[in-house]
C-alpha atoms as one frame of an Amber mdcrd trajectory, in Angstrom:
protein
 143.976 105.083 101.493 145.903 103.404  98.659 146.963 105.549  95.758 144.089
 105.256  93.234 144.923 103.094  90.155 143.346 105.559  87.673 141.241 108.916
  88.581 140.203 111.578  85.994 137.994 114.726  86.816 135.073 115.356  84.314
 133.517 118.663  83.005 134.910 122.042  83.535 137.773 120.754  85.816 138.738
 118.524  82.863 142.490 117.637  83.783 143.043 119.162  87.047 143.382 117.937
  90.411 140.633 115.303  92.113 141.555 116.882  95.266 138.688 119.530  95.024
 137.863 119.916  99.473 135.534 118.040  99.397 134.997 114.911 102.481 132.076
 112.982 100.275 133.928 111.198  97.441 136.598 110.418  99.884 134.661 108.907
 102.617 132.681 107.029 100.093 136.411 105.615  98.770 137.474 104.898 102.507
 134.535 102.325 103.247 135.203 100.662 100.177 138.925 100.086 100.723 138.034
  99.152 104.456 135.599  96.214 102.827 137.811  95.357  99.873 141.458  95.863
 101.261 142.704  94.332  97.922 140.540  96.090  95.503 141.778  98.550  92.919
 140.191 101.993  93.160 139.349 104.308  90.209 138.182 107.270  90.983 135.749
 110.191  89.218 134.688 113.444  89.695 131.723 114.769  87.967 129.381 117.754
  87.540 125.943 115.495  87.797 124.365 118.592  86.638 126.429 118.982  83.249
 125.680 115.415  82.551 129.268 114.665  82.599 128.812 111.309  84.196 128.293
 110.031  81.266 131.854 110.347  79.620 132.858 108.991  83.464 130.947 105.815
  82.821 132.261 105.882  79.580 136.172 106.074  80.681 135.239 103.389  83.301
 134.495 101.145  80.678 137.565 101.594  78.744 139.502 101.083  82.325 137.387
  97.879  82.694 136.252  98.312  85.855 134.220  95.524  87.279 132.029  97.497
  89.909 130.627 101.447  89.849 129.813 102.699  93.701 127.738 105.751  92.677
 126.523 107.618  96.157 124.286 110.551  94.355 121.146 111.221  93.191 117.912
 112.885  91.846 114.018 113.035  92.368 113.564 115.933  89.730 113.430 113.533
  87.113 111.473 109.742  85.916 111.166 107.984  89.014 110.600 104.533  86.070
 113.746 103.898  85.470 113.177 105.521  82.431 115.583 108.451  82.610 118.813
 108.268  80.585 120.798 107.829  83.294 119.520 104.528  84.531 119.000 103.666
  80.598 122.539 103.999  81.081 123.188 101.763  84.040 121.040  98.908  82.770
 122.883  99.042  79.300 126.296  98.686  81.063 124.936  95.849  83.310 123.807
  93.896  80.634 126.410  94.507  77.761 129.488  95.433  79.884 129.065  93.395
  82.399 129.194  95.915  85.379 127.567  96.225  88.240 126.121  98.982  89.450
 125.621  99.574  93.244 123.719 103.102  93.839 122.309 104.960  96.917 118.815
 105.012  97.083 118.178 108.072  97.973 117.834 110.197 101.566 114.416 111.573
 101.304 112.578 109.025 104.071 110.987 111.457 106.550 111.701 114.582 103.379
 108.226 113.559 100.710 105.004 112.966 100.324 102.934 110.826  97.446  99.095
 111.061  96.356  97.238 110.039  93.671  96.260 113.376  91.839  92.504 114.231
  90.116  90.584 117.623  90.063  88.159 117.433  92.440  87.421 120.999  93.342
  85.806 123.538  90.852  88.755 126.010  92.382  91.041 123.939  91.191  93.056
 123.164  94.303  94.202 119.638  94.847  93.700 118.015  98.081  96.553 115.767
  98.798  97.419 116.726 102.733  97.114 113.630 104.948  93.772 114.063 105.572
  92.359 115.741 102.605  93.965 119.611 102.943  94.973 121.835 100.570  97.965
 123.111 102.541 100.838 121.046 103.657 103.280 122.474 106.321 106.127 122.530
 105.224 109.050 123.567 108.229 112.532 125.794 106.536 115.690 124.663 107.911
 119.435 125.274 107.464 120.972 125.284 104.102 123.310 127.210 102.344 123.045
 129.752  99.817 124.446 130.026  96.460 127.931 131.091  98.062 128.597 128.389
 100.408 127.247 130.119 103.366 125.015 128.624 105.990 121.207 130.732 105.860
 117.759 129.026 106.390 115.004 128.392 103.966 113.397 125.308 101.730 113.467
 123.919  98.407 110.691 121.869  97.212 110.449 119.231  94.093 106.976 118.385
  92.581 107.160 115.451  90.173 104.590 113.581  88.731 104.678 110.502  86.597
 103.256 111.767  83.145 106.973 111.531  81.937 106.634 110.625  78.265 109.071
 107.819  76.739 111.349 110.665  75.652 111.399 111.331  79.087 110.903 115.478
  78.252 107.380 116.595  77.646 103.713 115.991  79.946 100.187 116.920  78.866
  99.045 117.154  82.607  99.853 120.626  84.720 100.087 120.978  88.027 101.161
 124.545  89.744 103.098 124.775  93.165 102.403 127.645  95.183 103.546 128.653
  98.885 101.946 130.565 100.865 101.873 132.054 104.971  99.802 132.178 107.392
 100.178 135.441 109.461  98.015 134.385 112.037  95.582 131.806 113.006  92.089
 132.495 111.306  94.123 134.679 108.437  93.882 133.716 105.215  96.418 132.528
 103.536  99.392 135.079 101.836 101.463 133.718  98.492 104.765 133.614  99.216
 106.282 131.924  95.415 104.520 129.972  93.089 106.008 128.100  90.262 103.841
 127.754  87.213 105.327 125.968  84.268 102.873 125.300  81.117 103.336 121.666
  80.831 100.009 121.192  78.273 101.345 124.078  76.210 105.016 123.487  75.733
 105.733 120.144  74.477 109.366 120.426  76.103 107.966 121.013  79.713 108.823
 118.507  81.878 106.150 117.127  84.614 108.074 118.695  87.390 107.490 122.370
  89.569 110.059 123.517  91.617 110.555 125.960  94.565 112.837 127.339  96.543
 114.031 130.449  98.838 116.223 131.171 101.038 117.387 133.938 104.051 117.591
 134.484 107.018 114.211 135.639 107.997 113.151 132.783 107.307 114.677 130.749
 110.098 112.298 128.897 112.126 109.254 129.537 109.723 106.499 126.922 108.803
 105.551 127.934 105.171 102.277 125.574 103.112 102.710 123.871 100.204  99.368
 124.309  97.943  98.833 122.201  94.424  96.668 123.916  91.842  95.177 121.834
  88.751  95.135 123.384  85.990  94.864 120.322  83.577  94.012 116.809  84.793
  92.562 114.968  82.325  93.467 111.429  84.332  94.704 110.898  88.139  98.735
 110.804  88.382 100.751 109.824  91.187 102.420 112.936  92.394 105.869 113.109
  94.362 106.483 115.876  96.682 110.270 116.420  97.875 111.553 118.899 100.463
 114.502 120.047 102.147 116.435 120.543 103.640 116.214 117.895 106.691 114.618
 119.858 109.251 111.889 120.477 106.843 109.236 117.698 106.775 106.059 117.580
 109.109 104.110 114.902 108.634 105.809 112.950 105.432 106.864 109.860 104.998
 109.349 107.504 102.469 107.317 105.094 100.879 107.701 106.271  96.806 110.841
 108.154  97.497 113.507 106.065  96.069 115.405 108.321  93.526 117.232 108.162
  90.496 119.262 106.178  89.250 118.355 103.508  92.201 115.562 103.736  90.235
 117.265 101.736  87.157 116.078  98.276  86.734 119.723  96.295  87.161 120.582
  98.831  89.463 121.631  97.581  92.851 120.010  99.703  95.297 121.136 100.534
  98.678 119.196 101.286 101.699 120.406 102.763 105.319 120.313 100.824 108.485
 121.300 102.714 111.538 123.197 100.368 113.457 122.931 102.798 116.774 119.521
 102.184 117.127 119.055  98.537 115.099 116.390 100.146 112.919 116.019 101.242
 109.196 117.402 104.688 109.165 114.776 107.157 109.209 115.893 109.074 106.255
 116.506 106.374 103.795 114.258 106.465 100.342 112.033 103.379  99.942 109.932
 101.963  97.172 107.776 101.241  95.073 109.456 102.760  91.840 106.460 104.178
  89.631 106.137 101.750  87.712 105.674  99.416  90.841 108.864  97.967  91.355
 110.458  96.822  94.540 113.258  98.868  95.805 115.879  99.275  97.469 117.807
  95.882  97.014 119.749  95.953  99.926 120.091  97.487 103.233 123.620  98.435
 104.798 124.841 100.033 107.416 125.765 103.843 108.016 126.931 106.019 110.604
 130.038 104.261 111.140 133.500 106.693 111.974 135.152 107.928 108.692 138.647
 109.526 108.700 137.515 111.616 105.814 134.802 113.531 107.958 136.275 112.918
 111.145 132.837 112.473 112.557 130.361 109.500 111.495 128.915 109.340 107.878
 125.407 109.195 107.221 122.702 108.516 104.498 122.711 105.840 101.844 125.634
 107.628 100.645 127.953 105.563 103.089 125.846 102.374 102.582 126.043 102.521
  99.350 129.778 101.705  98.955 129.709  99.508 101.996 127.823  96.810  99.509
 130.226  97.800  96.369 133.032  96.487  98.869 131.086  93.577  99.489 130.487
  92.892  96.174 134.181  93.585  95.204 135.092  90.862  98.295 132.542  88.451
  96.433 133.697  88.887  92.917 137.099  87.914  94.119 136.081  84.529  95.202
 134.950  83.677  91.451 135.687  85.210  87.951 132.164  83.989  87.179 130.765
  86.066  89.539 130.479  89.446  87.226 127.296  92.036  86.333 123.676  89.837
  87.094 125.301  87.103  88.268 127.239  89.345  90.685 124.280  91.091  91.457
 122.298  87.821  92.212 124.465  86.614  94.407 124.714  89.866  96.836 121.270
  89.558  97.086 121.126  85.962  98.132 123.598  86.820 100.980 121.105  88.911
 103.230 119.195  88.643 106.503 115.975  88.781 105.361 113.468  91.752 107.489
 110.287  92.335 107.239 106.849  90.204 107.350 107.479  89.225 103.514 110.653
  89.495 101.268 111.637  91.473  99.341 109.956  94.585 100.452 109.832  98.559
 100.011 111.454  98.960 103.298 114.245  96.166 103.605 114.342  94.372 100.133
 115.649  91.425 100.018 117.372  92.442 103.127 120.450  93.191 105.246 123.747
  92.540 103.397 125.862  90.263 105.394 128.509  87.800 104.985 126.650  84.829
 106.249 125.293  81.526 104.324 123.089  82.092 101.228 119.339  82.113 101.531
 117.689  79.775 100.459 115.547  80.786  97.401 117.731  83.433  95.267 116.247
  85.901  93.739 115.870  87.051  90.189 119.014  88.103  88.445 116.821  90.383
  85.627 114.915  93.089  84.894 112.334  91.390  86.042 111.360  92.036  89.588
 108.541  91.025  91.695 105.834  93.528  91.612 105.590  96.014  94.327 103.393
  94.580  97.367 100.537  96.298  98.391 101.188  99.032 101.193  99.328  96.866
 103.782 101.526  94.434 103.885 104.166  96.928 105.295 101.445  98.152 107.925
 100.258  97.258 111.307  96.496  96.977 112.123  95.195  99.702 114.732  91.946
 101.238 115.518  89.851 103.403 113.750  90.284 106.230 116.242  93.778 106.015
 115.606  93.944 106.377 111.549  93.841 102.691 110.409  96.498 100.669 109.606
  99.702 102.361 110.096 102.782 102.114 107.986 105.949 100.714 108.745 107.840
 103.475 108.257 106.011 105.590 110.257 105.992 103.265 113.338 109.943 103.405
 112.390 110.412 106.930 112.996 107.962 108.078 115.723 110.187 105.002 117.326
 113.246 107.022 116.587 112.033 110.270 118.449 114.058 111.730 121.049 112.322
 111.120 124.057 109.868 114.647 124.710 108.170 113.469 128.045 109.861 115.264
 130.990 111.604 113.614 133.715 108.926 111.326 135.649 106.597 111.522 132.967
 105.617 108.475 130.883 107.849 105.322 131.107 107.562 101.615 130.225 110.122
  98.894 132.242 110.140  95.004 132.089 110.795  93.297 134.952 114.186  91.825
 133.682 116.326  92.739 130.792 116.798  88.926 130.163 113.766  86.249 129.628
 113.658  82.838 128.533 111.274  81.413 125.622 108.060  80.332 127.770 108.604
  82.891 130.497 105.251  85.053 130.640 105.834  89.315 130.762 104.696  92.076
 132.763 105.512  95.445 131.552 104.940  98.509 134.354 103.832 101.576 133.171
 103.540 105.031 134.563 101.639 108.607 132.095 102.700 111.566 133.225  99.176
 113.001 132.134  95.487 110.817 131.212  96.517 109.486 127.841  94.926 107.147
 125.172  97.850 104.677 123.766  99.048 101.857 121.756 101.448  99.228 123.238
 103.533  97.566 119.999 105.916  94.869 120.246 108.809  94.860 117.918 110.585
  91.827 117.360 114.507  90.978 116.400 113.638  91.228 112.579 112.043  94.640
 112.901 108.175  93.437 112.455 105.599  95.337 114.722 102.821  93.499 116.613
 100.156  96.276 118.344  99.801  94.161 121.768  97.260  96.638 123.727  94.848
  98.010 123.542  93.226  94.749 122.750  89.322  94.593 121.287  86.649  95.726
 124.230  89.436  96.800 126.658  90.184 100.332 127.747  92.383 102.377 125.522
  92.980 105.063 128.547  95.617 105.229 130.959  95.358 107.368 134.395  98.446
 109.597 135.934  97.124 108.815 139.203  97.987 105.093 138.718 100.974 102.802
 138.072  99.839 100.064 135.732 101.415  96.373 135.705  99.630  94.968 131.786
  98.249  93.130 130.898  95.974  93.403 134.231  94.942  91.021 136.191  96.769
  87.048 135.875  97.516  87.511 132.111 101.077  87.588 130.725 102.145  88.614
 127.601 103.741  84.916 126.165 107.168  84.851 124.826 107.301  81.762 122.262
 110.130  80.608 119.897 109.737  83.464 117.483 110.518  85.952 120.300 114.400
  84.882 120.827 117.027  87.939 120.287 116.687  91.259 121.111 112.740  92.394
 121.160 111.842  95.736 121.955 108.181  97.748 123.730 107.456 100.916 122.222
 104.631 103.094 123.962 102.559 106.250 122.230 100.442 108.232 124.158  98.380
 111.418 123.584  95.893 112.906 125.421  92.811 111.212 123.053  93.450 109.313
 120.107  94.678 111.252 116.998  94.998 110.277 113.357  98.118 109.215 112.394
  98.592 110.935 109.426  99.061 114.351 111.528 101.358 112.861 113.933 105.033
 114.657 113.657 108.361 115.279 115.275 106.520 118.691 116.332 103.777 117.623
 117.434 104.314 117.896 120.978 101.153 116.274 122.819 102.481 113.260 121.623
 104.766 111.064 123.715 106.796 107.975 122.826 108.796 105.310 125.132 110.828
 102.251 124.570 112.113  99.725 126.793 114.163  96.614 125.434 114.872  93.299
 126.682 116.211  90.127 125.335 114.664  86.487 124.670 116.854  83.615 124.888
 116.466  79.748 124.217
């Protein structure tokens, strides 16, 4: 790494060394210069929790810096764009002239969203995925207040009754968790966290939870809601961690702040091990409906700074500020919006429409411009409606399924013992107009879904199709579709294509599949489609 040409530490540290141990800031730094060779580096350190970020932003300013790479975050605050951070960000877009690239945020596979409203005269809300009162919630490894590795949780409730001072909500919500000793036991209260939001007019709309030791390594604690003032449904945001401690959530709402901020350029993860969306990175909509992220990039690549790879939309975060930096240096026009426009015309666009909650506009890459570019203001498309980032299934299986889902349950390591389920093509390479035969073997009687994935990451379910059997035998080895039929590989099918295989014993709901949830098998086979 270059020496930097200014750096300044914020906060208690005012004055003293940047060196402070830690691998994040630095890594961040290294992916930059590795993009931007030529670009001058200023670097910060801050105490996000003292607020001292803003005399950083501040001092940036005064150094003129063209481009802020912030890789940090926070869902315990307004997920609008209304908080005064990304007040903040679109300010200095707009009257400085600086563009702001941000990380959107790692809680993918780590939150859960529901529209709130009493509907129980005990109060209890139920927002579990199919109408509970209790959401299991697994600890994980974390470390306490001293540095130290332990095992526990933390969990964020946030709703969006944030008033336009950002600091006060006239709807309460408590969060309570609880055990369960055994099955049929009822449920013991573990913590509950009961702020008076209708009777203090500086409560914010947010609960949070936490603890922490060693007993409870390996636990599976439940999240319960209790109303105890709705007077109108909100949308309600619930965050946990650490990242072993999610069953059965998903991303779609969990963009944080500031990615949240309206000229904010937001920054997806795309795991270029797997060619997927990362499974952890934050998605939209915003609350107020906006599409986000921006931008996917890649992450996982080797840093120096770690000495192992870097993960999370922290290291694709600055991976598009280098970009951007290479941009700007073609053109002194190219500053703030316009800046900002242009990164998002240079994309691959994913996804069945763009932009999106999953992909935005899409991948950043260095080839030719799209066609259409997008808006270069505040004033994004609307949020598209959740079906169009779902795949049609059957009833018995939960309905249309979302994207994201389909994403990770693709991502599982594989749980089916060796010789138990698999799914092979007959070659690894096929031509457009060649017909396919896929063989397949269950290692137990299992109900599935057959989905094809193509090179731009949309899902197609291929079998079962309507009237034919949704059950396959151990006893057998099948060769689908049965009988002459082939499945037809077209124009649209050229680059890399992927099968991906679910089985459990009899159809189950999607919204209680999880990593744990053992019955349930997944397999992949992959193949490529050439002119």
């Amino acid at each position: 790494m270059p020496a930097p040409r200014g750096a300044r530490t914020f906060g208690g540290n005012e004055g003293s060394s940047i060196e402070n141990g830690e691998a994040h800031g630095a890594a961040c730094a290294e992916i930059i210069h590795a993009a931007a060779p030529d670009a001058q580096l200023y670097l910060a350190v801050i105490d996000p929790a003292s607020g001292t970020w803003i005399e950083a932003a501040e001092w940036m300013r005064d150094q003129r810096v063209d481009i802020v790479s912030f890789s940090g975050g926070s869902a315990a605050t307004d997920l609008r764009g209304g908080d005064l951070m990304s007040r903040a960000i679109d300010e200095q877009v707009r009257e400085d002239h600086r563009l702001w690239v941000v990380s959107a945020g790692n809680h993918g596979g780590l939150h859960w969203l529901f529209s709130a409203h009493e509907t129980d005269q005990d109060g209890w809300l139920k927002f579990g995925p199919v109408g509970e009162i209790l959401l299991p919630i697994r600890t994980g490894e974390m470390e306490n207040g001293q540095g130290k590795k332990t095992f526990g949780l933390s969990v964020i409730v946030n709703w969006d009754d944030w008033a336009a001072s950002g600091n006060q909500s006239g709807q309460d919500i408590d969060a309570c968790l609880f055990t369960i000793p055994s099955p049929g036991e009822k449920p013991r209260e573990v913590r509950c966290s009961q702020e008076r939001q209708s009777e203090k007019r500086s409560a914010l709309p947010l609960e949070l939870l936490s603890l922490a030791g060693e007993d409870w390594k390996g636990k599976v604690l439940y999240l319960a809601l209790r109303s105890v003032r709705l007077t109108h449904p909100v949308r309600v945001h619930v965050f946990v961690g650490p990242d072993t401690a999610a069953l059965a959530l998903h991303g779609l709402g969990s963009v944080s702040s500031p990615a949240t901020a309206h000229l904010a350029l937001a920054v997806g993860a795309y795991n270029m091990t797997t060619d997927m969306l990362a499974g952890y990175s934050s998605t939209g909509p915003t609350d107020d409906g906006r599409v986000k992220p921006e931008l996917i990039a890649p992450a996982g690549s080797y840093s120096k700074a770690y000495g192992a790879p870097f993960h999370g939309t922290s290291a694709s975060c600055p991976y598009v500020a280098g970009f951007a930096a290479a941009i700007a240096s073609t053109s002194g026009e190219l500053r703030a919006t316009k800046l900002r426009s242009a990164m998002l015309e240079m994309v691959k666009p994913l996804g069945a429409t763009s932009p999106n909650n999953l992909y935005g506009y899409g991948f950043a890459t260095a080839g030719p411009l799209t066609k259409t570019a997008p808006p270069s203001s505040a004033q994004s498309p609307s949020a598209p409606n959740v079906d169009e980032a779902s795949v049609a299934i059957p009833d018995q299986w939960g309905g249309p399924i979302p994207v994201p889902v389909l994403d990770r349950l693709r991502a599982m390591p594989a749980n089916s013992p060796e010789g138990g389920t698999k799914i092979v093509t007959g070659r690894d390479v096929y031509r457009v107009g060649d017909g396919l035969k896929l063989g397949v073997k269950v290692e137990r009687d299992s109900a599935f879904l057959l989905f094809y994935r193509d090179a731009k990451g949309r899902y197609e379910l291929w079998l079962p199709r309507d009237g034919a059997s949704d059950v396959l035998r151990a006893a057998e080895r099948y060769v689908l579709p049965l009988g002459e039929e082939t499945l037809p590989l077209d124009e649209r099918t050229v680059g890399q294509q992927e099968l991906v295989l679910i089985t459990a014993p009899q159809p189950v709901d999607w919204r209680r599949w999880s990593a744990a949830n053992t019955l349930l098998t997944v397999a992949t086979a992959r193949f490529r489609v050439e002119p």
